[in-house]
N, C-alpha and C positions, 0 to 999 in steps of 0.2 A: 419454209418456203411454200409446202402444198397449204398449209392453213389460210396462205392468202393465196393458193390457185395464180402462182408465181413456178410453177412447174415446169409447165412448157413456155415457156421465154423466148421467145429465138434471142439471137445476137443482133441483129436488125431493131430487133423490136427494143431490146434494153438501148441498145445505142439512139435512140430517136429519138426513146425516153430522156437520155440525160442532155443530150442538144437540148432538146425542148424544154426541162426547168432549166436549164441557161437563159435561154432566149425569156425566158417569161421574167426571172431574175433581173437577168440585166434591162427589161421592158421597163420593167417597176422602175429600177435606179434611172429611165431615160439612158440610158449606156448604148454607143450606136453599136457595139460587138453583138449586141440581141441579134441584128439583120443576119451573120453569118453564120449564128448559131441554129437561128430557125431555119436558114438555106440546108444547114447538113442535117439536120432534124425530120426536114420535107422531103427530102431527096429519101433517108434510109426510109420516110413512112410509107413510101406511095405501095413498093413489094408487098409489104405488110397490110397494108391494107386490101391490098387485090386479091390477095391470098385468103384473104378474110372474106371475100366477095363483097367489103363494102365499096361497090365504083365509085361510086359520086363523092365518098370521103377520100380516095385514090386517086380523083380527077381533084378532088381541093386541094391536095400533097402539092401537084404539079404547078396549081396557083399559086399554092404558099409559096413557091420555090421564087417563082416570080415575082410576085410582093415582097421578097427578104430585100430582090436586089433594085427595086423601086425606093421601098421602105430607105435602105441605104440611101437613094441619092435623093430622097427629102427631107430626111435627117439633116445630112451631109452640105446639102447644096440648096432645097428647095424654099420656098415661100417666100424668096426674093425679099421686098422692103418690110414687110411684115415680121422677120427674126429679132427675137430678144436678144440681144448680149450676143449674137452671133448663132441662136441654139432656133429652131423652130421652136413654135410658141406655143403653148398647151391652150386649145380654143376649144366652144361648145357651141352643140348646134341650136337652132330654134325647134319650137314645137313643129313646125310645118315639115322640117327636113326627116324628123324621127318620123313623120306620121308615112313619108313617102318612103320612107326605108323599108317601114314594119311591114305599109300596104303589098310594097313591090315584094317584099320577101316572101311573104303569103301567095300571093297570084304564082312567083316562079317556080314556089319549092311545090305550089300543086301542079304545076303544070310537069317541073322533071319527075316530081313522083310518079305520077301516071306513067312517063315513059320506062322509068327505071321499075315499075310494077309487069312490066314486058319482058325482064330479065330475071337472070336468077336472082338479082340483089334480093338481100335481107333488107327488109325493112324501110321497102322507098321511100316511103312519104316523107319518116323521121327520118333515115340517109339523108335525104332530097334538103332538107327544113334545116340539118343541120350544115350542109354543105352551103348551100346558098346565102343562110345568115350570115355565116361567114365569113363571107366573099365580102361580103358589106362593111363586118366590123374589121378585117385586116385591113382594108382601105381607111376607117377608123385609124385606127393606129400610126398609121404611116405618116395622116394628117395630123397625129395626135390630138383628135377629139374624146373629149374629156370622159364622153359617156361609155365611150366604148368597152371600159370594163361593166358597165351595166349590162349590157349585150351580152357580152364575153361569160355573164354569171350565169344567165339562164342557157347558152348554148351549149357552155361545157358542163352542167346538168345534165343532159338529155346526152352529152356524148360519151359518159359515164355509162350512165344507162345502158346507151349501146353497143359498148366495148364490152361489156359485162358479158351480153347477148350473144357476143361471135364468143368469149372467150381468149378477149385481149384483156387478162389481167393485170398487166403490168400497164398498160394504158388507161385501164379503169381507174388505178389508182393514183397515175400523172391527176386526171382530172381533178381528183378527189384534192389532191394538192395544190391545184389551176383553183379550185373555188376559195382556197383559203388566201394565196398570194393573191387573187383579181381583188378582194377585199380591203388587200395592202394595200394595190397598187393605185385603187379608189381613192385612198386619201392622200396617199401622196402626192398621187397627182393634184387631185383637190388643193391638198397645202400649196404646192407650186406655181398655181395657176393663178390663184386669190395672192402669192406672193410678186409675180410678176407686174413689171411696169403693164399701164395702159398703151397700148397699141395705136399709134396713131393712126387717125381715120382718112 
């Protein structure tokens, strides 16, 4: 356990962990039980992460929480005439939509860094960069657009990283397993999407 700096663990912290490869799991399969996995996954991480003094990764817990029960009712219910076989549809954006995603992400995460550079936080900029990307790709998913595991690879890099940095071990190595499932989850998607009817316009 200490060879992987799995020592100090809390209960919170492993419990969030195993929500969350659920929810990444059942993400991959499309499976709508992801949404309530990732709800008890966000809920135990926000503690843990405050405790950690990462805010801004603490204030995303609070979002994710939010998004699990969104995420649910567009799974569930949402994109009206657009649904395949009754399932939302696995869609992709154009160049134009990524370019405003990436720009705005940029602009926000320097603007909360700076603020969060006012506090004790560790590491606002990358806090900030990782927090606000985010925001973006969980909204990603919900919509299920396609690329969002592209996003989803370089953010959970950097939050690897980070986890490393407070000393959330057990998180560092979620991620480490986030980059190999977001890989899966790429092509399945992939397959699924390239397998679906066309959408009428």
């Amino acid at each position: 356990m200490d060879a992987l700096g799995l020592g100090q663990v809390s209960a919170a912290e492993a419990l969030g962990v195993l929500f969350a490869v659920a929810y990444l799991v059942l993400a991959v399969r499309q499976n709508i039980l992801c949404w309530p996995a990732a709800l008890i996954s966000s809920v135990l991480s926000v503690v843990v992460m405050f405790e950690a003094r990462l805010y801004s990764e603490s204030a995303l817990q609070v979002f994710y929480a939010g998004m699990a029960i969104y995420g649910w009712y567009q799974w569930r219910s949402g994109a009206g005439p657009s649904r395949v076989d009754g399932d939302l549809p696995i869609t992709t954006w154009p160049l134009r939509a990524h370019a405003l995603a990436i720009g705005g992400t940029v602009a926000a995460s320097a603007a909360l860094g700076w603020l969060m550079s006012r506090t004790s936080a560790a590491y606002p900029y990358l806090d900030a960069f990782v927090t606000v990307s985010s925001l973006i790709t969980t909204y990603m998913v919900a919509k299920k657009i396609l690329e969002n595991w592209i996003y989803w690879f370089v953010i959970d890099g950097l939050s690897a990283y980070l986890y490393v940095t407070r000393g959330l071990s057990l998180y560092a190595w979620l991620f480490v397993l986030y980059l190999v499932l977001i890989v899966i989850g790429f092509y399945r998607w992939r397959r699924d999407w390239r397998a679906q009817p066309a959408l009428a316009s």
